[in-house]
DOZAFI-286401 format. One record per residue: x, y, z of N, C-alpha, C in turn. Coordinates in Angstrom, 3 decimals. Example, Ala and Ser with C-alpha at 12.3 -4.5 7.8 and 13.67 -1.06 7.14 Angstrom:
BEGIN
nc1;nc2;nc3;cac1;cac2;cac3;cc1;cc2;cc3
13.190;-5.690;7.800;12.300;-4.500;7.800;13.200;-3.300;7.800
12.850;-2.250;7.080;13.670;-1.060;7.140;12.900;0.030;7.870
***
This chain:
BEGIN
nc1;nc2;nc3;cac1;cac2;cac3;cc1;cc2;cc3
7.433;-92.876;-11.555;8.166;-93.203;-10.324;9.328;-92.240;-10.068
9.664;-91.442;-11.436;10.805;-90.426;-10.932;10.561;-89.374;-9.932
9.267;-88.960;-9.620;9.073;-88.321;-8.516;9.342;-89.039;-6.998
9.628;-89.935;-7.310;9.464;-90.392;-5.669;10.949;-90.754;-5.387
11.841;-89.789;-6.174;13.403;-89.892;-6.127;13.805;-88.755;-5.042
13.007;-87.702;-4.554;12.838;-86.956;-3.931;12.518;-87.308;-2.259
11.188;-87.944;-2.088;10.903;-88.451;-0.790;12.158;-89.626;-0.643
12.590;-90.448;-1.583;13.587;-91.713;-1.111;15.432;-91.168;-0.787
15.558;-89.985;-1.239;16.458;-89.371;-1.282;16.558;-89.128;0.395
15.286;-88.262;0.933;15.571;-87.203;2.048;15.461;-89.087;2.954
14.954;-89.957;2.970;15.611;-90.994;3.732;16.820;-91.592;3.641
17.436;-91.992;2.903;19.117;-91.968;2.565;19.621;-90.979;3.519
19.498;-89.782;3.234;20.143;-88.772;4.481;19.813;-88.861;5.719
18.643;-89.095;5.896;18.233;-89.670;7.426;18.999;-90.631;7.491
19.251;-91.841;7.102;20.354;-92.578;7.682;21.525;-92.821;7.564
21.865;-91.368;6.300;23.150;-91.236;6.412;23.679;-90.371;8.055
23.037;-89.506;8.094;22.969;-88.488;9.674;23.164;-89.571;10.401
22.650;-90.793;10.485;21.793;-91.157;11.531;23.878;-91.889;11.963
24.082;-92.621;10.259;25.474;-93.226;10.359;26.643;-92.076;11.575
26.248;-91.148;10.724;27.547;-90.191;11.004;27.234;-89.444;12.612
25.956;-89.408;13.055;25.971;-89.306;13.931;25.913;-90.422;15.695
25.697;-91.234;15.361;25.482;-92.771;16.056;27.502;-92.420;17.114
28.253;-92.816;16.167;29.743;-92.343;17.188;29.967;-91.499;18.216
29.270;-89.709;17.744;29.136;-88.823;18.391;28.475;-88.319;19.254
27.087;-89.143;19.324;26.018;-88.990;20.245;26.758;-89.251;21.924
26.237;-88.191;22.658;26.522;-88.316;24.165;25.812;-89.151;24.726
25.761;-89.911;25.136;25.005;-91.348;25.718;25.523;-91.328;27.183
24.616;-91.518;28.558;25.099;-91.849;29.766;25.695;-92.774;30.412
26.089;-92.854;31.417;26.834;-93.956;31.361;26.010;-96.061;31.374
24.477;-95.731;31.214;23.933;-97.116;30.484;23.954;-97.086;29.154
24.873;-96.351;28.371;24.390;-96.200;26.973;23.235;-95.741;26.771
22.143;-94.895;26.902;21.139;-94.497;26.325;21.274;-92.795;25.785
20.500;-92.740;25.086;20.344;-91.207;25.007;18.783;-90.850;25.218
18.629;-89.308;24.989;17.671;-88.594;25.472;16.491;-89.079;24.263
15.362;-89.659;24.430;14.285;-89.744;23.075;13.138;-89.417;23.451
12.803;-88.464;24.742;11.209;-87.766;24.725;11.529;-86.246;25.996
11.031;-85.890;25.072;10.954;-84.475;25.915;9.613;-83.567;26.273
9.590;-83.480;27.416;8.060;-82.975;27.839;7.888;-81.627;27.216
6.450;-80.791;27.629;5.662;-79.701;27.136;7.021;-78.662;27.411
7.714;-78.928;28.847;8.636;-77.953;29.400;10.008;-77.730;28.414
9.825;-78.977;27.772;11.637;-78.784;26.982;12.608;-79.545;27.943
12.091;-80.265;28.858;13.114;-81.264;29.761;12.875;-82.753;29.186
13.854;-83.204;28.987;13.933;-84.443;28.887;13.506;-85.631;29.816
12.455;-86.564;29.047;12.076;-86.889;30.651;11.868;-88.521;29.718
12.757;-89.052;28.872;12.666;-90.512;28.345;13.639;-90.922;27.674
14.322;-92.024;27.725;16.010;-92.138;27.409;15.519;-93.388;26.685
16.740;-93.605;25.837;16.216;-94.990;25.054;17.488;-95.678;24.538
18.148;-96.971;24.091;19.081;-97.125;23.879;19.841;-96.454;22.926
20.990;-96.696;22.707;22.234;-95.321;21.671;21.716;-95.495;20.428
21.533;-96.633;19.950;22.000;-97.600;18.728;20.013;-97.150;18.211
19.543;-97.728;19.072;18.220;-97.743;18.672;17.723;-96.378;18.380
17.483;-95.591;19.363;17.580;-94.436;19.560;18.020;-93.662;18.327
18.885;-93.970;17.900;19.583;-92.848;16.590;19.278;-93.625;14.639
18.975;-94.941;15.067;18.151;-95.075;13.813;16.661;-95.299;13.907
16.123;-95.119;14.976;14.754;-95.475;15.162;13.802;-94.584;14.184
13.922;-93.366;14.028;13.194;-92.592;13.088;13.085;-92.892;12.041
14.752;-92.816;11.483;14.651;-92.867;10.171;14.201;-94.381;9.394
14.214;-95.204;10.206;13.482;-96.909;9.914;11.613;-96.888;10.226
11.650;-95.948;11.116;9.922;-95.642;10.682;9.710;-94.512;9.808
10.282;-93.472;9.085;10.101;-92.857;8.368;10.047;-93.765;7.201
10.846;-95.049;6.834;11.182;-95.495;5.912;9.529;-96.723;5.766
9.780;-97.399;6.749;8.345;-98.213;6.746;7.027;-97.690;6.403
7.023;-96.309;6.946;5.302;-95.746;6.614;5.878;-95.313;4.946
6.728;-94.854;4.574;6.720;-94.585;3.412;6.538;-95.541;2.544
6.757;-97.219;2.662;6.850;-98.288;1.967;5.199;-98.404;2.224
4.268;-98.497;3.091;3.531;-98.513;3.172;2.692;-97.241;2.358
2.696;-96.385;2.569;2.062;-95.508;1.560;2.443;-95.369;0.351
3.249;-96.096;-0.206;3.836;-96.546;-1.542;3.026;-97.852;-2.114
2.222;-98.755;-1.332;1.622;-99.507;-0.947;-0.230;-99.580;-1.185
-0.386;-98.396;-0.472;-1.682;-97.832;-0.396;-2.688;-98.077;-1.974
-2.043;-97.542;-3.074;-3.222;-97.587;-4.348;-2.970;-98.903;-4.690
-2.585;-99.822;-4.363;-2.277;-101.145;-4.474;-3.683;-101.932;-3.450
-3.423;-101.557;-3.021;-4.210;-102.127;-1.745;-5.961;-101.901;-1.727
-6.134;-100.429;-1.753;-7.845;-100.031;-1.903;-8.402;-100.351;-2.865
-9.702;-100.601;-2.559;-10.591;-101.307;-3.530;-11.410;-99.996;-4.505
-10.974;-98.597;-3.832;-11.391;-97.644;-4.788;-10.158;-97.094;-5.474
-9.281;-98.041;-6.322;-7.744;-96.869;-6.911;-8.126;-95.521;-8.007
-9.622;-95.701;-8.855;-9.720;-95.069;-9.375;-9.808;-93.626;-8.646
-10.214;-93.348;-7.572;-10.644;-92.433;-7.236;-9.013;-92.097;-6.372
-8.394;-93.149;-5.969;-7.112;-92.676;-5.387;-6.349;-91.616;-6.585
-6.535;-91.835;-7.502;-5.665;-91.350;-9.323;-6.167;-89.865;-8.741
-7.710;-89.749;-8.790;-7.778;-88.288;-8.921;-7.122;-87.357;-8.369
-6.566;-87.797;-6.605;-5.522;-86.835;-5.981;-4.313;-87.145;-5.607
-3.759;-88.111;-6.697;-2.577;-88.865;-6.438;-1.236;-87.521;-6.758
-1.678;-86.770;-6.959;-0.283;-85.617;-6.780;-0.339;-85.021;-5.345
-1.403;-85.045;-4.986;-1.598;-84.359;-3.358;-0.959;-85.264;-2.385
-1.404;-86.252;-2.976;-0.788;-87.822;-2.114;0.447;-87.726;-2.135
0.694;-87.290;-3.359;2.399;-87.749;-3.388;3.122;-86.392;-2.411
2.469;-85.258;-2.444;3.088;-84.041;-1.865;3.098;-84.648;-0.183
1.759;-85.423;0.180;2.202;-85.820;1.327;2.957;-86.570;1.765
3.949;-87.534;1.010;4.163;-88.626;0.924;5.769;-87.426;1.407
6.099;-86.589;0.359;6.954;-85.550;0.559;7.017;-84.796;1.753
5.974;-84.045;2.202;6.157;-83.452;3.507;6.382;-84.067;5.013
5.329;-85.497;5.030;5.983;-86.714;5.722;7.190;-86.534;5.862
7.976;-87.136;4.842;8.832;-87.514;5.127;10.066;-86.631;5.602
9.907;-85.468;5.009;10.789;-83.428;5.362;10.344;-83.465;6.954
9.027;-84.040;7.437;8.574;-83.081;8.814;9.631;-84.503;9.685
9.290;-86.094;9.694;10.387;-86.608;10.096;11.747;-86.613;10.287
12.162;-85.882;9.090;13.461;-85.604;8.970;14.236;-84.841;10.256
12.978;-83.502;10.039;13.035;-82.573;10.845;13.332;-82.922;12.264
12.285;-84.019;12.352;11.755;-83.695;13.990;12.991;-84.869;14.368
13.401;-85.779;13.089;14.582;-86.849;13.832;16.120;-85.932;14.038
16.677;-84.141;13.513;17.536;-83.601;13.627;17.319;-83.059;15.097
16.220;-82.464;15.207;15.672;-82.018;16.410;15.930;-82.544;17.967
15.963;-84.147;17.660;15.695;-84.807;18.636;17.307;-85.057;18.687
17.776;-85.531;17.659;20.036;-85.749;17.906;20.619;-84.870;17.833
20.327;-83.373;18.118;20.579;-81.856;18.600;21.075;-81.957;19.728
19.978;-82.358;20.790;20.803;-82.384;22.379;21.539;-83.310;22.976
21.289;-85.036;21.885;22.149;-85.949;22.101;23.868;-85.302;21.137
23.780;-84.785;20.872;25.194;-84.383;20.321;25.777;-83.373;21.495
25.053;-82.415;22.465;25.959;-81.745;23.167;25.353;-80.389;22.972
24.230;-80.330;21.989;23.502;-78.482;21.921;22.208;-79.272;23.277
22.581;-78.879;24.582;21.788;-78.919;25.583;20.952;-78.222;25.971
21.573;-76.710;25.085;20.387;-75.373;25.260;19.087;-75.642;24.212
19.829;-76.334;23.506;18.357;-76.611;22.324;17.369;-76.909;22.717
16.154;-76.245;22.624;14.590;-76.746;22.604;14.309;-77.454;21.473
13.860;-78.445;21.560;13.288;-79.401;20.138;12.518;-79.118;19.766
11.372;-78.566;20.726;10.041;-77.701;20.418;9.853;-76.691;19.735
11.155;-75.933;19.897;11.304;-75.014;18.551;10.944;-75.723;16.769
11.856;-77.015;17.177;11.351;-77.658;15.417;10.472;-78.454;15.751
10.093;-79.013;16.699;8.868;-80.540;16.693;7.373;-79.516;16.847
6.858;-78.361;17.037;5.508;-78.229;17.099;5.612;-77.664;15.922
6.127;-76.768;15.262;6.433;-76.390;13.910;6.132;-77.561;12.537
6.733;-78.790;13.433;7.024;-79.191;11.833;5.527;-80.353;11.772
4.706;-80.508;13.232;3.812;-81.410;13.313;3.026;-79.976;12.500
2.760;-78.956;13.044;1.764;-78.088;12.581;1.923;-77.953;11.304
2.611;-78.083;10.433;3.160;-78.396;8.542;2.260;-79.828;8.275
2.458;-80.662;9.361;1.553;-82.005;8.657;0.150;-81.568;8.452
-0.509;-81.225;9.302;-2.023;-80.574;9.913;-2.391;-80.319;8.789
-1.455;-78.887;8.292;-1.748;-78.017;7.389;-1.991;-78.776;6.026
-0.712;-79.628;5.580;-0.823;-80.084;4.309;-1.788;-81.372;4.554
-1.923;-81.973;5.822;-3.109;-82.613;5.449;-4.600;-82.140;5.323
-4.952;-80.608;5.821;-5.886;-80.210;5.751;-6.340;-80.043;4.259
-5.178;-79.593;3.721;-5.387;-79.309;2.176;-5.424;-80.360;1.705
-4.724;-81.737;2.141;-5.281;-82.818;1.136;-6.194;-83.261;0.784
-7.234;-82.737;2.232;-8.588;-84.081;2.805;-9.553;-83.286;1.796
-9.228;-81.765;1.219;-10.161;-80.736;0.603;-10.197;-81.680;-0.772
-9.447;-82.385;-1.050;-9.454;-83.375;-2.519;-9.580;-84.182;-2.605
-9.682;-85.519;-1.366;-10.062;-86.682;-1.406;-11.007;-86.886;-1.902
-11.641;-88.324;-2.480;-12.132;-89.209;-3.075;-12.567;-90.459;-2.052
-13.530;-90.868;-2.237;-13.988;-92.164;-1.328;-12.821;-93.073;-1.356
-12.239;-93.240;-0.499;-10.861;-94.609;0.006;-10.956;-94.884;1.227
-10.186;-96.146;1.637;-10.136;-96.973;2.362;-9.212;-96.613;3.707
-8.502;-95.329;2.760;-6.779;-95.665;3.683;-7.114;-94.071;4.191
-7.100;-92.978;3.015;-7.267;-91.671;3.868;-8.381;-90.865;3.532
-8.155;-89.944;4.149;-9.699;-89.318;4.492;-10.535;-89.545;5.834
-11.338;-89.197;5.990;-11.986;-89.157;7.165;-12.994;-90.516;6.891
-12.893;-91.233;7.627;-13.587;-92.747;7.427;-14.492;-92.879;8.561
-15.454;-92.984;8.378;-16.485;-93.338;9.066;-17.641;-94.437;8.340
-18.350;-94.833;8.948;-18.892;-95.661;7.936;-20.209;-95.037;7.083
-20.601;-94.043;7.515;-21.492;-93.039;6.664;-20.787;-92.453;5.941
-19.599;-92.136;5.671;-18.590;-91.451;4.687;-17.972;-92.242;3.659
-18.575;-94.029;4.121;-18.083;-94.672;3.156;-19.095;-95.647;2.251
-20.238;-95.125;3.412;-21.578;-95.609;2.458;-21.953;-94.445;1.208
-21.656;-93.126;1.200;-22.400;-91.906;0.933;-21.051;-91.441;0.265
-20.981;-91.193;-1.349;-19.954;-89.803;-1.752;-20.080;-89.029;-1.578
-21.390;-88.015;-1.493;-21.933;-86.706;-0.876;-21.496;-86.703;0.659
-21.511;-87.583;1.240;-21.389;-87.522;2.866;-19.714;-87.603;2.890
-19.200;-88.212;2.129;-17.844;-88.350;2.262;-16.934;-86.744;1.987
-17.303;-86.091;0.477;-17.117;-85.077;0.380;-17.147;-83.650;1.904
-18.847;-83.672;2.067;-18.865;-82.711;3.120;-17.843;-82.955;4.207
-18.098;-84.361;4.764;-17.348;-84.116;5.760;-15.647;-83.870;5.818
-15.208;-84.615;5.196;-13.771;-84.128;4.734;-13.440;-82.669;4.088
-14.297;-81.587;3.683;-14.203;-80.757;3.573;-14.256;-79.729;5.069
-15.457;-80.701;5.928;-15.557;-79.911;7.242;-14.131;-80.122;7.943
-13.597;-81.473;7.910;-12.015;-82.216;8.671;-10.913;-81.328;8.065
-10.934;-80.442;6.431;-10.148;-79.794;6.165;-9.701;-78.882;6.746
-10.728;-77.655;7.086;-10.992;-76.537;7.631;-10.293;-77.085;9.078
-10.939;-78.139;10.074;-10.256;-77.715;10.706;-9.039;-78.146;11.188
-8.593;-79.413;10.296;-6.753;-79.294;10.606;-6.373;-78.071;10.323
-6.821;-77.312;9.519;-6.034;-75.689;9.330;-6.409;-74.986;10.598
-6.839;-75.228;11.481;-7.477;-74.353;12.822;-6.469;-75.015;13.726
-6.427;-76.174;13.211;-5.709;-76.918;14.644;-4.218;-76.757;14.805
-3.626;-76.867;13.263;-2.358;-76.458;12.889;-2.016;-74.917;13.395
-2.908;-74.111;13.135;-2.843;-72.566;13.844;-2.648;-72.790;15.326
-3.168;-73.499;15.787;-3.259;-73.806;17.256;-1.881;-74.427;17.893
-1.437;-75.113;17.176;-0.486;-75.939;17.812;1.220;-75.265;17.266
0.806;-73.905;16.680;1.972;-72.981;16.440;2.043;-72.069;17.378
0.349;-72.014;17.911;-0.035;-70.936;19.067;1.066;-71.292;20.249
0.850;-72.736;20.475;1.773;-73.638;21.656;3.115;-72.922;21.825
3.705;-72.137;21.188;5.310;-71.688;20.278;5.494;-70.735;21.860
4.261;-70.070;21.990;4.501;-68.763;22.921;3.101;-69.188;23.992
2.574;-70.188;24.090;1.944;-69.991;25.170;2.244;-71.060;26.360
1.934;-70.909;27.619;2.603;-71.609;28.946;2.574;-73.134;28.675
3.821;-73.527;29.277;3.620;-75.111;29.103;3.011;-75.838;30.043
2.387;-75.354;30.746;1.516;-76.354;31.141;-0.292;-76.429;30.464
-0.136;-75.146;28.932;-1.174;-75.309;28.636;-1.209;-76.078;27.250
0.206;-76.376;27.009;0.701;-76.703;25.611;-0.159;-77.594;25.486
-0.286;-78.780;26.148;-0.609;-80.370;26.015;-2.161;-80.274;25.435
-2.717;-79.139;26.622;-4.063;-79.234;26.116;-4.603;-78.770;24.747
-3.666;-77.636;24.545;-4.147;-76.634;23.134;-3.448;-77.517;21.649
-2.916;-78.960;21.950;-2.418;-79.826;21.201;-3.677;-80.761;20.969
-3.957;-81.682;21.955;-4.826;-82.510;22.172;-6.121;-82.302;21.887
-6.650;-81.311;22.373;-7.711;-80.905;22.779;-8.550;-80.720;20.782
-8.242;-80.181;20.088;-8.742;-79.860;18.892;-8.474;-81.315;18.216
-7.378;-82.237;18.601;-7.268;-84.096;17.942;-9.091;-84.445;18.287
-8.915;-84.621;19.838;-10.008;-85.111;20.148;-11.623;-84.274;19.376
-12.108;-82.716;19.251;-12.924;-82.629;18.537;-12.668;-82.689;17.337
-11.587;-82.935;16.366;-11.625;-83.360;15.123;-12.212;-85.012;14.753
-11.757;-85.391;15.428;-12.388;-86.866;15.741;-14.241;-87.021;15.912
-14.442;-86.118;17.130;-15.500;-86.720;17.120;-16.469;-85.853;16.551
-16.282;-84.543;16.285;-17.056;-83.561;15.576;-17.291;-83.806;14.025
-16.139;-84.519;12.882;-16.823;-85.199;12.318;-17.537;-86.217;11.918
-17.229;-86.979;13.171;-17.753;-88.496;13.400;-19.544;-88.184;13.507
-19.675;-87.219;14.122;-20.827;-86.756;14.506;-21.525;-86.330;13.432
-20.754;-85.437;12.436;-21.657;-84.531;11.508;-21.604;-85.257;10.219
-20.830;-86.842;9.784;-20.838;-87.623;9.088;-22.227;-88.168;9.420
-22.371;-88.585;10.517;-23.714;-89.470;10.784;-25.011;-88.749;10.987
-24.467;-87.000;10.614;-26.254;-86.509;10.864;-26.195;-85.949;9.302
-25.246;-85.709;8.406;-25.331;-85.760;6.986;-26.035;-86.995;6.410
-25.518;-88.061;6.608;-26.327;-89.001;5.926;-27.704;-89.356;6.619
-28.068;-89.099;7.856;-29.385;-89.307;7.988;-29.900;-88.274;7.233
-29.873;-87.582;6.677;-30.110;-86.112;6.166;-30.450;-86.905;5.095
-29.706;-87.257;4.319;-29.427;-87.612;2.558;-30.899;-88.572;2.600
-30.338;-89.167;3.893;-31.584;-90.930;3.865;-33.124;-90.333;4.243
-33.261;-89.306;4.848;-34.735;-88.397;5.130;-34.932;-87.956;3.839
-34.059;-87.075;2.552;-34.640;-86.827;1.644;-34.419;-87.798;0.684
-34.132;-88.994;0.450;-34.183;-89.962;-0.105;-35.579;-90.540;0.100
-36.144;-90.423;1.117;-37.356;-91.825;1.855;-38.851;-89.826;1.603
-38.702;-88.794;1.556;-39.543;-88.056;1.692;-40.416;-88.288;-0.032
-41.389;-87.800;0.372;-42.663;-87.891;-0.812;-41.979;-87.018;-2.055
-42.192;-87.904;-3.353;-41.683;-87.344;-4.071;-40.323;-87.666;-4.787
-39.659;-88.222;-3.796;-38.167;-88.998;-4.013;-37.669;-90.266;-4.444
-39.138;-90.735;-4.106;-38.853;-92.355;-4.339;-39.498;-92.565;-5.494
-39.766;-93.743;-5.772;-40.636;-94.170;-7.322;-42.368;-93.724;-7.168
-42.676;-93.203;-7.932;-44.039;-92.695;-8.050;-44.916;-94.077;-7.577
-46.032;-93.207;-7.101;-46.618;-94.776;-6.590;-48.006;-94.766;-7.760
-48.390;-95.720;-7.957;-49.500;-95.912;-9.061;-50.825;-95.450;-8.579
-51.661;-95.281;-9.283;-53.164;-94.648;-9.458;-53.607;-95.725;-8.709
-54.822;-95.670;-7.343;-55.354;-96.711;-6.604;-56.444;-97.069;-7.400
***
């Protein structure tokens, strides 16, 4: 458990910031501050002061209790063990890319108005991508991560491929959504979205034509139990 003195640490500072900054935040005159900013870098969603400035760091803190949670919970833990250091690295970068993206966001509520957040928020989502791409390359049949489909959870062979295919391309997509850094914002949204949605359904797809695969050479002559002399 002494490793996880590290991820519980960088939340303490999230709400220590969150303390020290809550007084100083510029708030309008309903009390709210700025909490969503479009493709352009304009602010275009306000949210209360109070809420607003600990809201991150109380969901940074919940998913972490929850993924603290996780080998407790699945009915495969043995196989959770095998990449439980990868787990834990994510459990780490989580919680660094929140950090990030919650400084990012109480940047322009403090009075830096020139700040783009987008400078740190596509950066630090494209760090999740990445280290989750590399995680999914080590998963094990589970409940909680990995690419779940229900042919990926009937099949270890099917589970493997395809999470190896989902690896590859969060690393494509993560490239992509750094691309966003320098290309027009009105194309940002799509070159974000657009690779979520075929990660989704491109292995949803190639999960369910792997295991018909497995189940054709399972059922072909030869595979099954010898049949007896007529």
């Amino acid at each position: 458990m002494h490793r996880e003195i590290l991820p519980v640490l960088m939340i303490l500072l999230m709400f220590a910031i969150a303390a020290f900054s809550e007084p100083r935040v510029q708030a309008n005159s309903e009390g709210q501050i700025i909490s969503h900013w479009n493709f352009d870098g304009k602010a275009n969603g306000w949210i209360n002061k109070t809420v607003g400035v600990y809201l991150l760091p109380a969901i940074t803190l919940f998913f972490y209790l929850f993924f603290m949670l996780i080998p407790r919970l699945d009915v495969y833990k043995k196989n959770l063990k095998h990449f439980s250091e990868h787990f834990w690295g994510f459990k780490v970068v989580f919680v660094f890319v929140m950090m990030a993206i919650f400084v990012a966001t109480l940047l322009p509520n403090l009075g830096y108005y020139q700040f783009d957040p987008l400078l740190i928020l596509l950066p630090a989502v494209a760090l999740i991508f990445f280290y989750v791409g590399h995680m999914l390359s080590f998963t094990k049949r589970n409940y909680f991560i990995g690419v779940r489909t229900p042919w990926t959870l009937a099949s270890e062979e099917v589970w493997e491929k395809t999470n190896k295919l989902a690896s590859k391309l969060f690393w494509v997509a993560g490239v992509l959504i750094f691309v966003t850094l320098i290309a027009p914002s009105d194309m940002r949204l799509w070159i974000v979205l657009l690779p979520l949605v075929l990660i989704v359904i491109g292995t949803y797809v190639y999960s369910l034509l792997e295991y018909k695969k497995i189940m054709r050479g399972e059922k072909s002559p030869g595979k099954g139990k010898k049949k007896g002399k007529k």
